[in-house]
KOLTOR-731594 format. One record per atom (N, C-alpha, C, O, CB): residue number from 1; x, y, z. Coordinates in Angstrom, 2 decimals, padded with zeros to 5 digits. Glycine has a CB too. Layout:
// KOLTOR-731594
NUM,X,Y,Z
...
//
This chain:
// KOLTOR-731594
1,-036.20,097.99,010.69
1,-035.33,097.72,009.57
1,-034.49,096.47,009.83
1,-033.81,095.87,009.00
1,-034.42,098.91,009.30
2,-034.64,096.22,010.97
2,-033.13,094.87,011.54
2,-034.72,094.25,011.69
2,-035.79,094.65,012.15
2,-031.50,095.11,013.57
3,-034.05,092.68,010.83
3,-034.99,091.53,010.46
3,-035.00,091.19,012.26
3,-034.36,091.89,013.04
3,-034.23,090.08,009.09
4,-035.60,090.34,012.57
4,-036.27,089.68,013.96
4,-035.44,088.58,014.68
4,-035.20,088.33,015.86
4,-037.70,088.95,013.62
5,-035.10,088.04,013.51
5,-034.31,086.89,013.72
5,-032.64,087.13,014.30
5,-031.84,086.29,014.72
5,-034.35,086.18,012.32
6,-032.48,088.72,014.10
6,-030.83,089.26,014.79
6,-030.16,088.83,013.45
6,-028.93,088.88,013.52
6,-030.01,088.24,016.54
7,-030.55,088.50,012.48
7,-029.47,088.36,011.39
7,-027.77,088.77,011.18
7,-026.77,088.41,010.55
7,-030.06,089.01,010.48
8,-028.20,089.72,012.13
8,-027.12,090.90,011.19
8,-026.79,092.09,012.72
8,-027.56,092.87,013.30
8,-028.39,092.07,009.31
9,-025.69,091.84,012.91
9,-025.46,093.23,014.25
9,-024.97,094.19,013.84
9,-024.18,094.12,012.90
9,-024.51,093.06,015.50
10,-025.38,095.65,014.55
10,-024.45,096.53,013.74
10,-023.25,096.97,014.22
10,-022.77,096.56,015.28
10,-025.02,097.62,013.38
11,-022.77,097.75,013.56
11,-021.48,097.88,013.76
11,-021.05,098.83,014.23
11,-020.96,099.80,013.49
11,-020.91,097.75,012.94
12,-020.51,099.00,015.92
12,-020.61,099.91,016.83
12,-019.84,100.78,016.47
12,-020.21,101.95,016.59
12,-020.44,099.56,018.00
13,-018.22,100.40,015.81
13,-017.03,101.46,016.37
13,-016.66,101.90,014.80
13,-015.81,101.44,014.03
13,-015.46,100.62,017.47
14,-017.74,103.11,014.61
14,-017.52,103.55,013.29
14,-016.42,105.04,013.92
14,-016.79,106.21,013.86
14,-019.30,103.93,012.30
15,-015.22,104.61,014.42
15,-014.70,105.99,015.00
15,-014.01,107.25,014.49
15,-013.75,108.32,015.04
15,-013.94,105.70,015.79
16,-013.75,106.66,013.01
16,-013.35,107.48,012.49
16,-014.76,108.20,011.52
16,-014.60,108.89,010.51
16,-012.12,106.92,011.88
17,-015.95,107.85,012.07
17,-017.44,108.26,010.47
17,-017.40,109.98,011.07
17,-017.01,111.06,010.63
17,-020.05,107.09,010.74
18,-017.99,109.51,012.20
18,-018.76,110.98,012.99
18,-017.44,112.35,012.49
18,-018.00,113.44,012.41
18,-018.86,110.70,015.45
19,-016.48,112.40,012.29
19,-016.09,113.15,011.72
19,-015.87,113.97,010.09
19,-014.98,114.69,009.63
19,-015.55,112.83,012.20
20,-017.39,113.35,009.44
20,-017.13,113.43,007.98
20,-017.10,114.47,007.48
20,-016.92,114.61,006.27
20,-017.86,112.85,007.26
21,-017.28,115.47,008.32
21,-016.81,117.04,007.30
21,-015.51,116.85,007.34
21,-015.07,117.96,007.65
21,-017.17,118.83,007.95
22,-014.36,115.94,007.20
22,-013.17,116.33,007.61
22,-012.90,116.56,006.05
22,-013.86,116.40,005.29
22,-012.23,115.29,008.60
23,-011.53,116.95,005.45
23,-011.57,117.87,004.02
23,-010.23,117.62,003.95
23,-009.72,118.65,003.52
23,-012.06,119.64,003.95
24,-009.30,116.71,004.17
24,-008.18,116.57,003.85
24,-008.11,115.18,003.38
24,-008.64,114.16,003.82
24,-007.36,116.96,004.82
25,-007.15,115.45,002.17
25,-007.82,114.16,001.35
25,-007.13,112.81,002.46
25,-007.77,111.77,002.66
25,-007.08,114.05,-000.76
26,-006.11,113.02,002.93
26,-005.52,112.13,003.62
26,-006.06,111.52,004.68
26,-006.00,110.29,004.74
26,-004.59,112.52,003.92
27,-006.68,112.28,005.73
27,-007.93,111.70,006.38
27,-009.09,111.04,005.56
27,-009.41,109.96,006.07
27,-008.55,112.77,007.10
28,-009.71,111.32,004.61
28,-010.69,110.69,003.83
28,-009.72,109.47,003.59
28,-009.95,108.64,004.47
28,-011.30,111.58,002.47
29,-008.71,109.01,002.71
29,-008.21,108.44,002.08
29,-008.07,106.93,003.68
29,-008.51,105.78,003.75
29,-006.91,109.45,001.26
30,-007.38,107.65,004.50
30,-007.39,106.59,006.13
30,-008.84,106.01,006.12
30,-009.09,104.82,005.95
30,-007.17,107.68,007.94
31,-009.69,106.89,006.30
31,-011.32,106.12,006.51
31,-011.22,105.58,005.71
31,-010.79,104.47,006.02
31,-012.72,106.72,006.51
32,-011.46,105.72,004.26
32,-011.79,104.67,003.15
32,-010.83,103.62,003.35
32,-011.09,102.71,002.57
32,-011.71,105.22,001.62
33,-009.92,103.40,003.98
33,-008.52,102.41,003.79
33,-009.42,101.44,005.19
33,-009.62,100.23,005.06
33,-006.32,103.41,004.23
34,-009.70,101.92,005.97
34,-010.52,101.19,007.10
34,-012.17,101.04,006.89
34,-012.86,100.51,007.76
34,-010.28,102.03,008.49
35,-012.51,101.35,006.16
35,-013.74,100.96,005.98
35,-014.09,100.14,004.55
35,-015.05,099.42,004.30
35,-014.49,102.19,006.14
36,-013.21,100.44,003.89
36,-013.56,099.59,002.36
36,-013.86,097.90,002.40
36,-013.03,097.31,003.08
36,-012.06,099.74,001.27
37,-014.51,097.37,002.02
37,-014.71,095.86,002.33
37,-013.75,095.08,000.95
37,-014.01,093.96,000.53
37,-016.69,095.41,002.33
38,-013.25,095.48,000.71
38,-012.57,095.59,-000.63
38,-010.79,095.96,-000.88
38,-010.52,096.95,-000.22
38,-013.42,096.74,-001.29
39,-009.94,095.59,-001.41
39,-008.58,095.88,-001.50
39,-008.83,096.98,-002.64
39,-007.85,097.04,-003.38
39,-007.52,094.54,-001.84
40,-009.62,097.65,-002.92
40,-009.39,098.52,-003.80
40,-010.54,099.22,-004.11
40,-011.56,098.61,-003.78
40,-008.84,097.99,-004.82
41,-010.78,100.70,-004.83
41,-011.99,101.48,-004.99
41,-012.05,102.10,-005.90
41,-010.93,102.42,-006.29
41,-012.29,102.22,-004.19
42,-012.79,102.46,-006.45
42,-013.18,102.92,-007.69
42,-012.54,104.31,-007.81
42,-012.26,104.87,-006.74
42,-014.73,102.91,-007.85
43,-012.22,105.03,-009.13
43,-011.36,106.11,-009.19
43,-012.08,106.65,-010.55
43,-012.07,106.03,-011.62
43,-009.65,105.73,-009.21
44,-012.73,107.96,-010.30
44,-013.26,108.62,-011.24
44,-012.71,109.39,-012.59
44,-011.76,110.16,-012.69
44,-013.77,109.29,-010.60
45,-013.42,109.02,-013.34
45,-012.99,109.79,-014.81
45,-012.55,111.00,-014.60
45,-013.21,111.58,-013.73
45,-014.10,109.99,-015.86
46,-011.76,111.56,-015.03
46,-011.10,113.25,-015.79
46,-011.20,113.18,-016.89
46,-010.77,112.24,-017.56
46,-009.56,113.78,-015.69
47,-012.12,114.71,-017.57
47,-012.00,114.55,-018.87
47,-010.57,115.39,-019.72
47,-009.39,115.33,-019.39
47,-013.42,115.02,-019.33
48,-010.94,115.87,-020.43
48,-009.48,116.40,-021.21
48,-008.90,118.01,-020.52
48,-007.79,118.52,-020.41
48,-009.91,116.69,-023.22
49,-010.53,118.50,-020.09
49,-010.42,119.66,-019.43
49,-010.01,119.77,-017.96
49,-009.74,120.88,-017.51
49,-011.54,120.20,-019.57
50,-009.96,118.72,-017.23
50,-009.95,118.31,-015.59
50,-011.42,118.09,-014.64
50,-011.65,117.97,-013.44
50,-009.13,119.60,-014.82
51,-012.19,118.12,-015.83
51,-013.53,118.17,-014.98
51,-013.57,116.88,-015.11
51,-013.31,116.15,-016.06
51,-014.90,119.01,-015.45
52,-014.20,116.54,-013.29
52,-014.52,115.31,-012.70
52,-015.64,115.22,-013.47
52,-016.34,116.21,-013.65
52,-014.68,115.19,-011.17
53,-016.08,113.35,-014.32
53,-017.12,112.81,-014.37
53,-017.66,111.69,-013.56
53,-017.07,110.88,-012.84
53,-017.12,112.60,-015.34
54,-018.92,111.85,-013.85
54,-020.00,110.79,-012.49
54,-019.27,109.19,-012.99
54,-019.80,108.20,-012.49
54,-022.58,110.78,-012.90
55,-018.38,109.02,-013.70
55,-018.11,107.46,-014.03
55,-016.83,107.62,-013.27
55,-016.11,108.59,-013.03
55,-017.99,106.84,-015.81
56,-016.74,105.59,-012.82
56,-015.25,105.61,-012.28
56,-015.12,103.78,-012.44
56,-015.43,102.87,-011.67
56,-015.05,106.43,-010.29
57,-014.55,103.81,-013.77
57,-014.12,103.00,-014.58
57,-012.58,102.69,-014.04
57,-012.30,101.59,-014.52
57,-014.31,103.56,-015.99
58,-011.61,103.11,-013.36
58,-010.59,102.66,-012.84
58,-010.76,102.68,-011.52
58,-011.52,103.39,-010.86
58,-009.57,103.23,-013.22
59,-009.75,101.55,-011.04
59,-009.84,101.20,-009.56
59,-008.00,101.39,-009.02
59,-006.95,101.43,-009.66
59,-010.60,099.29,-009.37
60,-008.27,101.47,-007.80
60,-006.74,102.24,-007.12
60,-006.89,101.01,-005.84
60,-007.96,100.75,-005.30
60,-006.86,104.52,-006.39
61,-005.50,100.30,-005.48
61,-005.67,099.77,-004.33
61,-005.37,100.62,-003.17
61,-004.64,101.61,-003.11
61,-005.01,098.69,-004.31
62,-006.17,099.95,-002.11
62,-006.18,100.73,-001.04
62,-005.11,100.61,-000.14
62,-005.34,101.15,000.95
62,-007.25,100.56,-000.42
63,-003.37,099.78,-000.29
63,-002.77,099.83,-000.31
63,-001.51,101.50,-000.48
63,-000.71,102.18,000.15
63,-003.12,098.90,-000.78
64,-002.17,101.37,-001.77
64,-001.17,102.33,-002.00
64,-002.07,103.83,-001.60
64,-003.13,104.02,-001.00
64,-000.54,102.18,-003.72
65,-001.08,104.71,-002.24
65,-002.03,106.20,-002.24
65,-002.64,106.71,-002.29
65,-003.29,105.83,-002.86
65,-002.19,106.80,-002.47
66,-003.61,107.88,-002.23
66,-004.78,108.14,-002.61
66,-004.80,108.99,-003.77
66,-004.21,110.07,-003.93
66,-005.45,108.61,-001.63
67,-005.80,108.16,-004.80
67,-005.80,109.08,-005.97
67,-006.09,110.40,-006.40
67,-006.84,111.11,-005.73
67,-006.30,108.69,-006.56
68,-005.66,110.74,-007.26
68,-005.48,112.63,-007.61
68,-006.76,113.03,-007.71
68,-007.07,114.19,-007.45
68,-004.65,113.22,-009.20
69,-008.01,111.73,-008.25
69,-009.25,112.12,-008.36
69,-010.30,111.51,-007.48
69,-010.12,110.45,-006.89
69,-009.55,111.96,-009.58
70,-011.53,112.29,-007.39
70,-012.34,111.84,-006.60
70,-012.54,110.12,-006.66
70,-012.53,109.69,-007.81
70,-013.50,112.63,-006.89
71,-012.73,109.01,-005.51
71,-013.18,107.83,-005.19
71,-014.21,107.38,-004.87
71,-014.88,108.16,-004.20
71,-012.74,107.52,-004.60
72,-014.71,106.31,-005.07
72,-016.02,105.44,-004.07
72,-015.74,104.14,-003.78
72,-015.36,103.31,-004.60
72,-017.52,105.26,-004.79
73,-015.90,104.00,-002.83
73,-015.60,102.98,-002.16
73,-016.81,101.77,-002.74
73,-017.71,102.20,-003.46
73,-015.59,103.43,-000.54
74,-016.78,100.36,-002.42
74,-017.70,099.49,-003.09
74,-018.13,099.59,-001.68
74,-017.48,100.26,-000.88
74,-017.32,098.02,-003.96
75,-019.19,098.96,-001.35
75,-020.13,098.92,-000.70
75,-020.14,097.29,000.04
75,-020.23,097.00,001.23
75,-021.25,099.37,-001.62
76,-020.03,096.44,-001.10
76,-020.25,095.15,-000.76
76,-018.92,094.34,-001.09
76,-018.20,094.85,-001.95
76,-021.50,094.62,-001.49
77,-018.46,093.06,-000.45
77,-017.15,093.04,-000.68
77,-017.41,092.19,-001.75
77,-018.56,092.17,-002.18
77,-016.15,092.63,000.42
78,-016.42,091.37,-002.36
78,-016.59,090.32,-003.75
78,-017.31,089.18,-003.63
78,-017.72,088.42,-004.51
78,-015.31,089.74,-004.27
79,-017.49,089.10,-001.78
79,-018.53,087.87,-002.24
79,-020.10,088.26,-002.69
79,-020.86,087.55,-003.35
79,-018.71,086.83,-000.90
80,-020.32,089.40,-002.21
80,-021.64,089.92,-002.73
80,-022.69,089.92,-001.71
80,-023.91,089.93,-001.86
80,-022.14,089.11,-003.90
81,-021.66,089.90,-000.11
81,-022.58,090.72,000.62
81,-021.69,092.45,001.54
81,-020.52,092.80,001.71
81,-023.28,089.38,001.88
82,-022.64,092.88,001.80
82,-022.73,094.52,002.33
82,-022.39,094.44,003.59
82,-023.07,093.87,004.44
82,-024.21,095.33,002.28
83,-021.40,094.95,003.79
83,-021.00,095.64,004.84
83,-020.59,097.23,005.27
83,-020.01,097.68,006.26
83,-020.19,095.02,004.99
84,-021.25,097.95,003.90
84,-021.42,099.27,003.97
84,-022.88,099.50,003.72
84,-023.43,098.81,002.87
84,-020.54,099.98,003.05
85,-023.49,100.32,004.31
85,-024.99,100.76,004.09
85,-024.92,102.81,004.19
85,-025.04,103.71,005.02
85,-026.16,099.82,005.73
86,-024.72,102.67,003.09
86,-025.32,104.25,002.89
86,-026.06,104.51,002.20
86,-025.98,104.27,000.99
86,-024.65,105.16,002.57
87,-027.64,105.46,003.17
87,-028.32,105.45,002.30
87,-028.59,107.06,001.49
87,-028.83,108.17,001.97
87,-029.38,104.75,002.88
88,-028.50,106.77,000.66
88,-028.31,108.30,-000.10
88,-029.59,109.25,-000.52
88,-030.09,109.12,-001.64
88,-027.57,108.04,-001.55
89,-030.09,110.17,000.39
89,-031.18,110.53,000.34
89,-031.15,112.20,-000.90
89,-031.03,113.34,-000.46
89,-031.61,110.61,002.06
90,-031.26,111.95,-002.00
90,-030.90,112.91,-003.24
90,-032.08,113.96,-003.06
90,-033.26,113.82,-002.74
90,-030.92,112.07,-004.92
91,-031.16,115.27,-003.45
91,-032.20,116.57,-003.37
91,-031.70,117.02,-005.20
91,-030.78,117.81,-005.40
91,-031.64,118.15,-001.69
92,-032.03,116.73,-005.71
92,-031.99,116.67,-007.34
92,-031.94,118.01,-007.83
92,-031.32,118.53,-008.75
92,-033.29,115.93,-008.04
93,-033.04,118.59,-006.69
93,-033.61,120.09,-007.34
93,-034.30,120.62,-005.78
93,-034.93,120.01,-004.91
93,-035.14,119.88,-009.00
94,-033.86,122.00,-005.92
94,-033.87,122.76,-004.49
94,-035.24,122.52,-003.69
94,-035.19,122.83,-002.50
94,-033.70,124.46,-004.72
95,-036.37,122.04,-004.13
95,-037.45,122.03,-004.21
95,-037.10,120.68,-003.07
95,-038.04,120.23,-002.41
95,-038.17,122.05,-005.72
96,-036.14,120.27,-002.95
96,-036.46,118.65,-002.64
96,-035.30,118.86,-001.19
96,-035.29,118.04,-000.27
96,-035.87,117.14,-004.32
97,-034.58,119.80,-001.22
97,-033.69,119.95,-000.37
97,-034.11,119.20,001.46
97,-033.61,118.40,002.26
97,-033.50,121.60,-000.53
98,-035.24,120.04,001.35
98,-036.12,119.67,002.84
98,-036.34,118.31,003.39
98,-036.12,117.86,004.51
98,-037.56,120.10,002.73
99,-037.04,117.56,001.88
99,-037.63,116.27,002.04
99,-036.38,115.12,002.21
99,-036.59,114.03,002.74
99,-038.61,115.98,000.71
100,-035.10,115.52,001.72
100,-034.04,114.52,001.70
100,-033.88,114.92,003.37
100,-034.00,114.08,004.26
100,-032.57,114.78,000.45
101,-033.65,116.04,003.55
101,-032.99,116.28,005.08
101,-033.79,115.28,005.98
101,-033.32,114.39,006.70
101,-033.20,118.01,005.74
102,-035.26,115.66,005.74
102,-036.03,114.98,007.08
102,-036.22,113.50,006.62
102,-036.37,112.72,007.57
102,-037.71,115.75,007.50
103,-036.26,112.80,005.09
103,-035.79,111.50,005.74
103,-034.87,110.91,005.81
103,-034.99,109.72,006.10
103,-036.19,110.74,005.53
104,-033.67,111.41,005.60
104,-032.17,111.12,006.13
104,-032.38,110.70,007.91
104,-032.32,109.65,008.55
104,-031.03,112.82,005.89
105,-032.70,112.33,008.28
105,-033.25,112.11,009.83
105,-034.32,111.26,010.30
105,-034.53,111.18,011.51
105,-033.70,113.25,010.32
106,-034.79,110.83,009.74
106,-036.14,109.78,010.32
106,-035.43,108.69,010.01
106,-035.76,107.84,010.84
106,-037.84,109.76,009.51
107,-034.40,108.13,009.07
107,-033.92,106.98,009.13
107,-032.83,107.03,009.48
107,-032.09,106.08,009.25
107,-033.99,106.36,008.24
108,-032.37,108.19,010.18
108,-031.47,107.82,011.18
108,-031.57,107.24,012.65
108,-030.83,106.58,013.38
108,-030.92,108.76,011.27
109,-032.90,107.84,012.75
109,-033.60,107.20,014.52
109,-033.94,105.89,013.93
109,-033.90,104.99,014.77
109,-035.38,108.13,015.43
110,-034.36,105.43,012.42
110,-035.03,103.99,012.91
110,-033.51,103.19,013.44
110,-033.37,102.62,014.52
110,-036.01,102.96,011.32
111,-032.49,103.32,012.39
111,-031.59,103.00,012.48
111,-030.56,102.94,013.88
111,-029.96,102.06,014.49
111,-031.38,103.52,011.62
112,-030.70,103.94,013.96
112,-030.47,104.41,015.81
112,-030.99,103.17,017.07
112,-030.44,102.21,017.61
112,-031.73,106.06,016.19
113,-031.89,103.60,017.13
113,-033.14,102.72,017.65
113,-032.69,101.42,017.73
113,-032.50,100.93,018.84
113,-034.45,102.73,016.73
114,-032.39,100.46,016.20
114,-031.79,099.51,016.38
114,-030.67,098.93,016.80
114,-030.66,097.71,016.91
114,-031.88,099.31,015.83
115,-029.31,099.83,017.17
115,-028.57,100.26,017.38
115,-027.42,100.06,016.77
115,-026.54,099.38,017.30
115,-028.65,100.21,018.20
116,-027.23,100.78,015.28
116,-026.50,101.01,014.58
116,-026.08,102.34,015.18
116,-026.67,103.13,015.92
116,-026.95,100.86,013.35
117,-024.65,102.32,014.53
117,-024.06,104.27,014.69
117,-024.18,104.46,013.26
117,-024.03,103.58,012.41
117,-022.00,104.80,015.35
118,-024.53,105.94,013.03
118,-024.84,106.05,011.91
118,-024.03,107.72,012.34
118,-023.87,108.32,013.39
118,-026.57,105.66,011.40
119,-023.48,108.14,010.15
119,-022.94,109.27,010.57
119,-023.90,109.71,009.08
119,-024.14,108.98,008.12
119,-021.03,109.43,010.84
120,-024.40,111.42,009.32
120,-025.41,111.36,008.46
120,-024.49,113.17,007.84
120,-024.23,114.17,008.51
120,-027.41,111.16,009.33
121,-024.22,112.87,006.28
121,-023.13,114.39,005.44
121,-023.79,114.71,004.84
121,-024.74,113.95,004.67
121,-021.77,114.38,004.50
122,-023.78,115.86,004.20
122,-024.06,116.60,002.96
122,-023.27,116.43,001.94
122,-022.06,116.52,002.15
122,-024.10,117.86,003.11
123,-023.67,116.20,000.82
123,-023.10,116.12,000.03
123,-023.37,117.65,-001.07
123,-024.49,117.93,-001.48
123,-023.39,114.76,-000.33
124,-022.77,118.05,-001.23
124,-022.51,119.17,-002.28
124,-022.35,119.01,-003.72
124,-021.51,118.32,-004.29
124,-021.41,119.76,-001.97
125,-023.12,119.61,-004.17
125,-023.63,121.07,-003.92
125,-025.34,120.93,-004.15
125,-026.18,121.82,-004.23
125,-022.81,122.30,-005.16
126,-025.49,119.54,-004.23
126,-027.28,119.54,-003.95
126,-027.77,119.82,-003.24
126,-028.79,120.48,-003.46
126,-027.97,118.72,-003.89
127,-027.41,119.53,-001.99
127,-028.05,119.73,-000.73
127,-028.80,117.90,-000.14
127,-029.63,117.69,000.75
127,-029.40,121.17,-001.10
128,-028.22,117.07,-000.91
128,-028.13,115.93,-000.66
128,-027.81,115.22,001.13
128,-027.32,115.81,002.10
128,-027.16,115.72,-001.64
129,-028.30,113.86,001.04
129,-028.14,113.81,002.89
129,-027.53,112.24,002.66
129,-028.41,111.38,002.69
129,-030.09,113.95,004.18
130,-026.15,111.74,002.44
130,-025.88,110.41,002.55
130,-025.85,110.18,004.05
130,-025.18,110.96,004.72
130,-024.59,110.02,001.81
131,-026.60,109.06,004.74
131,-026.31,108.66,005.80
131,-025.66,107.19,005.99
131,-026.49,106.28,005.91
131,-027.35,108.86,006.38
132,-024.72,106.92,006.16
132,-023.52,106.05,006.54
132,-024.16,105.27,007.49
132,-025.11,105.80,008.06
132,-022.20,106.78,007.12
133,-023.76,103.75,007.90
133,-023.79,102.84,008.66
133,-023.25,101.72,008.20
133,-023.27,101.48,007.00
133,-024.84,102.70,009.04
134,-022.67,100.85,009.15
134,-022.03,099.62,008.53
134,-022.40,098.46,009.57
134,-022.65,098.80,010.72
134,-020.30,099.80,008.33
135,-022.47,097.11,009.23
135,-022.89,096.05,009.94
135,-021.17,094.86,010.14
135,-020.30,094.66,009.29
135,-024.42,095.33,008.88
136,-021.26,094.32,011.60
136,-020.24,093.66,011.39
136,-019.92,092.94,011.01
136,-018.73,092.69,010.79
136,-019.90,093.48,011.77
137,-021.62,091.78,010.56
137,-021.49,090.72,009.93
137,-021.98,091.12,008.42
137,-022.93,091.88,008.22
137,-022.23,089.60,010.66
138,-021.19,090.50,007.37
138,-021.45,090.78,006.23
138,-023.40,090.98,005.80
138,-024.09,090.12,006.35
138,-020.59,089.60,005.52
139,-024.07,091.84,005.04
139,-025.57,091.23,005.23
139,-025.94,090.87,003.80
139,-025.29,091.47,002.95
139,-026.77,092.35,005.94
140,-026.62,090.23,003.48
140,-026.66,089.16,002.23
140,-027.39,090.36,001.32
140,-027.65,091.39,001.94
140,-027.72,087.39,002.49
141,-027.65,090.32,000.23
141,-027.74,091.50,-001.09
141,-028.89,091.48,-000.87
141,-029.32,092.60,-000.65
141,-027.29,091.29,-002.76
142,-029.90,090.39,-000.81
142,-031.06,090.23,-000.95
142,-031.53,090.66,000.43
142,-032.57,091.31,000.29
142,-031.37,088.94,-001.45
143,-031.20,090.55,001.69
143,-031.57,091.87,002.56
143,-031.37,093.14,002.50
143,-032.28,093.91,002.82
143,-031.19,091.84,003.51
144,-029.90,093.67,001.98
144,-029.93,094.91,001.22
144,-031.17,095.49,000.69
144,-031.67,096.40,001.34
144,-029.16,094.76,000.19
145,-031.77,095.08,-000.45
145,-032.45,095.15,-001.32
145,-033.88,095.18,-000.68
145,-034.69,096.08,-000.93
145,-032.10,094.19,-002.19
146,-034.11,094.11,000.17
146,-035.61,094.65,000.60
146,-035.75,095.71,001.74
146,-036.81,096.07,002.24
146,-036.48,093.43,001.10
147,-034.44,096.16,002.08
147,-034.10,097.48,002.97
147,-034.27,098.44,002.91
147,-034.94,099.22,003.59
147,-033.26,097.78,003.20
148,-033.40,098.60,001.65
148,-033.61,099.44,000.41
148,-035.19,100.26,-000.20
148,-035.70,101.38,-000.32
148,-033.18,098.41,-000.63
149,-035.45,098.74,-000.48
149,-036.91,099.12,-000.93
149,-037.86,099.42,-000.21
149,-038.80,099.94,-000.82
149,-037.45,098.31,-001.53
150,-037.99,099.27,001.01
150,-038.28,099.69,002.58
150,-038.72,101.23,002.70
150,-039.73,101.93,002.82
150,-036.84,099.49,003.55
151,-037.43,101.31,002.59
151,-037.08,102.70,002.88
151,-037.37,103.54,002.08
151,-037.92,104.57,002.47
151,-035.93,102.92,003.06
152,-037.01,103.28,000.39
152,-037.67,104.40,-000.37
152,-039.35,104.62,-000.57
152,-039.99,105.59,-000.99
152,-037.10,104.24,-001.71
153,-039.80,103.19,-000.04
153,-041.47,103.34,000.01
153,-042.11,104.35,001.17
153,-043.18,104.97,001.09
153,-042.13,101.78,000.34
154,-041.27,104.35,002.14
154,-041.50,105.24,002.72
154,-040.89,106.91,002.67
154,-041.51,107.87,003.12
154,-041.38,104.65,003.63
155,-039.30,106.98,001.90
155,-038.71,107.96,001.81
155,-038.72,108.33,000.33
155,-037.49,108.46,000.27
155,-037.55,107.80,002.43
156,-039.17,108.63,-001.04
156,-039.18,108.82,-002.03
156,-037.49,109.17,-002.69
156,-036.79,108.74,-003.61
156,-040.23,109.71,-002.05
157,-037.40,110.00,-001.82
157,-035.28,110.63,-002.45
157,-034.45,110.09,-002.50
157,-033.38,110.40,-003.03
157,-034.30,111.52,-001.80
158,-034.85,108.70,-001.73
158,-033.80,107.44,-001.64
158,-033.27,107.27,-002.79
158,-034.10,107.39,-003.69
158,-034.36,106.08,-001.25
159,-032.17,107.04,-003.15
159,-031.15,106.63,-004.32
159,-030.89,105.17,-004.29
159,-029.84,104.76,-003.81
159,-029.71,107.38,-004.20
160,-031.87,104.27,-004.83
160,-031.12,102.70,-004.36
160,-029.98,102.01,-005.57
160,-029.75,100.83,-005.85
160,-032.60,101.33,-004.18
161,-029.74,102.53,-005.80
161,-028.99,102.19,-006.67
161,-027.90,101.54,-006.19
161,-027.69,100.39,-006.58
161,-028.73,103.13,-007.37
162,-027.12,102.06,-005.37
162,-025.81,101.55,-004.34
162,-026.39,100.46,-003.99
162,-026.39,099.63,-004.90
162,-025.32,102.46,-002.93
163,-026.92,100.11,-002.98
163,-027.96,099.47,-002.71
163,-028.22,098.29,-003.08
163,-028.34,097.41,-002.23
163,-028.73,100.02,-002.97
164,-028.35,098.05,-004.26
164,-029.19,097.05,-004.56
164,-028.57,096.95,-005.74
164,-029.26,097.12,-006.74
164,-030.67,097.22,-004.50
165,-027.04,096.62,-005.90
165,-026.29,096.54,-007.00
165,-025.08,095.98,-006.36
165,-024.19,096.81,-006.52
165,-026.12,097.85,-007.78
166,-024.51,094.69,-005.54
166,-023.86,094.29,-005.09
166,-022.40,094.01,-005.47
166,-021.37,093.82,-004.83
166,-024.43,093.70,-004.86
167,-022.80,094.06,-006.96
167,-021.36,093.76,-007.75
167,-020.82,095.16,-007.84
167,-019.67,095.23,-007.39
167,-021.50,093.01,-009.43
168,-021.35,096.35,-008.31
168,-020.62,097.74,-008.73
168,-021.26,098.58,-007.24
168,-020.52,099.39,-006.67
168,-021.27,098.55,-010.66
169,-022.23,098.39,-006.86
169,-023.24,099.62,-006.08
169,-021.76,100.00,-005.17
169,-021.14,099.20,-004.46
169,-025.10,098.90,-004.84
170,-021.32,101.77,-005.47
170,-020.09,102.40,-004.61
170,-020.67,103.65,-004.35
170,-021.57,104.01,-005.11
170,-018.53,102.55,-005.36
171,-020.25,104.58,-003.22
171,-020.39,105.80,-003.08
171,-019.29,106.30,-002.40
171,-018.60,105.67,-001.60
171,-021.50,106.08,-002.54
172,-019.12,107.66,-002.81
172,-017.98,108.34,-002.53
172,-018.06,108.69,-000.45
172,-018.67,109.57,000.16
172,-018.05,109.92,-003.77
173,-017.09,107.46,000.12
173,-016.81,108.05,001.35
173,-016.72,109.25,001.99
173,-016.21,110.23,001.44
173,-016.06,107.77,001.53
174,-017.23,109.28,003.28
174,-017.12,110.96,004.27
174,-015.92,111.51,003.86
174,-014.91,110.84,003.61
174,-016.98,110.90,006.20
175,-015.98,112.52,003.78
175,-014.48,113.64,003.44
175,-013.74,113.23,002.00
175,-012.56,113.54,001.83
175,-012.99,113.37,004.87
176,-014.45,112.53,000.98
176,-013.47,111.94,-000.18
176,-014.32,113.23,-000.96
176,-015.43,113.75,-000.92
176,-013.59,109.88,-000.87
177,-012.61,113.43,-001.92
177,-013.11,115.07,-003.21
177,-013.96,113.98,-004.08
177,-014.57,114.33,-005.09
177,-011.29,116.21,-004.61
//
């Protein structure tokens, strides 16, 4: 997955990832404040009833507090390269639960291997497998993207969407509601 040429190193001291079951929004809210490539993150819709929607049309700086509703962090900073890589391996339907797990795990060793740290969560209540990694040097969209596409040729559950959307592509950080 790491081009030949060393493009791109990864990024050793993810020290706060390996803990992503953590469940207090305030710990989530610290990681995202240290990992965001960005002064600010996306902040999800509430509808009239309090139910969270999949849109997040307002943004919160990472300055201040952490918002009342679920977040995602951007992925890539404003110049429009990535310094977050999560790849989001979707179990849609129970049927698929298995196939996300094992290639979450198979692209965690390639990734490994190269020697990225990678921290690999569940996401709920699919049974979903985001696996986390970040690079120290920014990596250009258009490596993103053929990474991306890499990976889902070989992993089908892949979600590239994050991915390969440099201007909006966000996902909700380890331990964020």
């Amino acid at each position: 997955i790491v081009p030949a040429s060393g493009a791109f190193a990864p990024y050793r001291s993810l020290a706060c990832l390996p803990a992503c079951r953590c469940s207090a929004t305030s710990t989530a809210w610290e990681l995202t404040r240290a990992i965001s490539p960005r002064s600010s993150v996306r902040v999800a819709s509430v509808d009239a009833y309090g139910a969270i929607l999949n849109s997040y049309p307002s943004t919160r700086r990472t300055s201040s507090s952490a918002p009342d509703a679920p977040w995602a962090v951007n992925l890539a900073g404003r110049d429009g390269a990535y310094r977050l890589l999560p790849f989001d391996f979707d179990a849609h339907e129970p049927a698929l639960i298995e196939e996300a797990a094992a290639a979450a795990i198979a692209t965690r060793a390639l990734l490994e291997d190269a020697g990225f740290t990678t921290v690999l969560c569940e996401s709920a209540p699919n049974g979903g497998r985001p696996l986390w990694t970040a690079a120290v040097d920014p990596i250009p969209a258009t490596t993103v993207r053929r990474i991306a596409e890499a990976v889902k040729r070989l992993h089908p559950t892949l979600d590239t969407g994050a991915l390969t959307n440099a201007a909006t592509g966000a996902m909700r950080p380890p331990g964020a509601p």
